[in-house]
C-alpha positions, 0 to 999 in steps of 0.5 A: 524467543518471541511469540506475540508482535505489539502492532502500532498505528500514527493516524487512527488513533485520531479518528475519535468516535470512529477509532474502532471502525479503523482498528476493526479493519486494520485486524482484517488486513493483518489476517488476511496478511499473516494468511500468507505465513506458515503457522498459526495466529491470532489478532486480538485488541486489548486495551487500545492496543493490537497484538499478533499471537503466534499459537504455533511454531512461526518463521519470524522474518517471513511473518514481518515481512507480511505484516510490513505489507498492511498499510495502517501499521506504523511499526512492528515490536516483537514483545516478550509477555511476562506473567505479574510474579512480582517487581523481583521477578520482573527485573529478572525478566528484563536483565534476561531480555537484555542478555539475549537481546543485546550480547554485546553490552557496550550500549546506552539505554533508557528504561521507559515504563507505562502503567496501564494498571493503575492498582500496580505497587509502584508507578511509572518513574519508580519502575524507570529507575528500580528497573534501570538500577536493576540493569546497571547492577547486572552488567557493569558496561552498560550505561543510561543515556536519557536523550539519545540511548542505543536501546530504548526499553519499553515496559508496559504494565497492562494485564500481562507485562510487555517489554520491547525495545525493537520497533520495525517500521511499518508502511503506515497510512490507513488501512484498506477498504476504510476510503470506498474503492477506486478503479485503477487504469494499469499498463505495463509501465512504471508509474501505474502500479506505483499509483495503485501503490499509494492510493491503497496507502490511503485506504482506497481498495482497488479494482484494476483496468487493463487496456489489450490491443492484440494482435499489436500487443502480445500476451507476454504484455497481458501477463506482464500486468497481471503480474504487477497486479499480483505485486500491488495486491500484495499491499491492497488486497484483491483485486478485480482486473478487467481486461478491455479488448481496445484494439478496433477503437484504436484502429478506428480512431487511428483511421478517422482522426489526426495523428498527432492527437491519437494518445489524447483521443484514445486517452478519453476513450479509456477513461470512458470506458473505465468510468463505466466499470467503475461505475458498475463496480460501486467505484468512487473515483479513476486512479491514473499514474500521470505526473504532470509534464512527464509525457505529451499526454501529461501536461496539463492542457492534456490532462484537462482534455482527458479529465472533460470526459470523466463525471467522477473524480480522477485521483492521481497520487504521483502528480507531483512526482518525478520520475526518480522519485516514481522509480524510487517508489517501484523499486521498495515494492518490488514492481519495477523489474516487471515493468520495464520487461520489453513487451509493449502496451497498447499505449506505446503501439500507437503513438505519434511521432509529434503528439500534440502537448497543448491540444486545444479542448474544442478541436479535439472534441470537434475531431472526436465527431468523426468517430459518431458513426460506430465508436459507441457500438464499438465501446459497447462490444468491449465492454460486453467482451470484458474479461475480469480476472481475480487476482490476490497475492499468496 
């Protein structure tokens, strides 16, 4: 029945002077998501609208399952088109809609029509009403509710008709690559992904950075996080995954440096190095999954501590989050099976049983000076040594 989808946006329609920059790029995430689906598409603008055409046979739930993924998109209305043959001939189309649209014809309903064409006979009210009459004479049980109808039927007069009364929804927020792009720090666990997650809402493309420590961690956990990667990119796009070999600057600073300081010490040699290729990458900021208090590393002392080293913004888009709400999250995009796999990342190897939750910013850089004597060659060997995987979802 259908072969086109009316696509509509909340936010971009608000960006002024700007719209079609946003417009432009939302078109470019809905093909690059619709590559995903067996036949064949356009997507054309048209009159302050964006439609998706199918120009062969279609599967229609695969292909709203892959428009549900472009952020931007506020809702998805399979549309039947009809042809200007005369207001007659356009009650016929709708009393054939709602026949094959609604079987059961004890509903409620309220006509609403837009005349974008403004050389049409009659205007928007006077089709509210003829069309409402027209229904009411062709199916006796059904009713008008004006306040709060089961269907709500969209008219919209434009160069070809438009009716639609299904409004899937969308996941909003702003298409991506329309905010710069950001260098995601990805581990095995729950909440990293889901960060990835809700920063591409926001427009930010990513590139990723994974932390390995072999042989403590395996290559089960490294697949486990290209995997999540795979899952995010759903929604973000392609990927870059670098993969930094961290295992002798764990091991060093295990060595020279107090135990119960590890995971901080270690935290600001990750954002350092990710600073580097985020730097390299033309990357405007960090992304982390910290939510402040959730572990010893995430209160706010600790964050401070790691944030000292970074001289680029660090975004952290579940900062105000709990943990339910973060699982919540990882669960609607299908994440959070792979994250609590039980393969270990470099993180959890080497934790303290009593880490610091207060760590005092001036002592652990004193502690940090302990490590002068060969942690810069081996931040240097990780970052010639960095292994870059391109991921995309298909």
């Amino acid at each position: 029945m259908y072969k086109s989808f009316l696509i509509k946006y909340a936010e971009i329609g608000v960006k002024g002077k700007n719209r079609y920059l946003f417009e432009d790029k939302l078109c470019d995430q809905i093909r690059y998501a619709l590559t995903r689906c067996e036949g064949t598409f356009e997507v054309v603008k048209s009159q302050g609208r964006i439609y998706v055409n199918a120009l062969s046979e279609f599967d229609f739930e695969e292909t709203v399952e892959n428009l549900k993924t472009v952020f931007g998109v506020t809702g998805i209305c399979p549309v039947v088109h009809v042809e200007d043959e005369g207001f007659e001939k356009l009650c016929q189309d709708v009393i054939d809609y709602m026949d094959r649209v609604y079987p059961d014809k004890h509903i409620t309903f309220k006509v609403e029509a837009r005349r974008a064409r403004k050389n049409y006979p009659k205007n928007s009210m006077e089709i509210n009403c003829d069309i409402g009459e027209a229904l009411l004479n062709a199916f006796p049980e059904i009713q008008v509710d004006v306040h709060k109808p089961d269907v709500l039927l969209r008219i919209e007069i434009r160069e070809k008709i438009y009716i639609y009364s299904i409004v899937i929804p969308g996941p909003g927020g702003l298409p991506v690559g329309t905010n710069g792009k950001g260098m995601l720090l990805l581990s095995g666990g729950i909440d990293s992904p889901v960060a990835g997650y809700m920063i591409s809402k926001r427009g930010v493309k990513l590139d990723a950075v994974y932390f390995n420590a072999p042989p403590y961690t395996s290559d089960r956990a490294k697949q486990k996080v290209i995997d999540l990667a795979k899952t995010v990119s759903r929604y973000s796009g392609p990927i870059r995954l670098h993969v930094i070999n961290f295992t002798d600057i764990q091991l060093y600073i295990y060595e020279k440096c107090p135990h119960d300081e590890l995971t901080i010490i270690m935290r600001r040699y990750m954002m350092r190095i990710a600073e580097e290729l985020a730097k390299e990458s033309g990357c405007l900021g960090l992304i982390t999954g910290e939510s402040i208090g959730q572990v010893a590393s995430q209160t706010m002392q600790s964050l401070m501590a790691t944030n000292d080293v970074c001289t680029i913004p660090v975004y952290r888009p579940l900062i105000g989050f709990d943990k339910q709400e973060i699982v919540e999250i990882s669960e609607k995009i299908d994440t959070y099976e792979t994250s609590i796999l039980p393969y270990e990342d470099c993180c959890t190897i080497f934790v303290a049983k009593h880490p610091v939750t207060k760590p005092n910013l001036n002592v652990i850089r004193i502690h940090e000076k302990n490590l002068d004597e060969r942690i810069e060659e081996l931040v240097k060997t990780a970052l010639e040594t960095d292994e870059v995987i391109e991921i995309s979802y298909r």
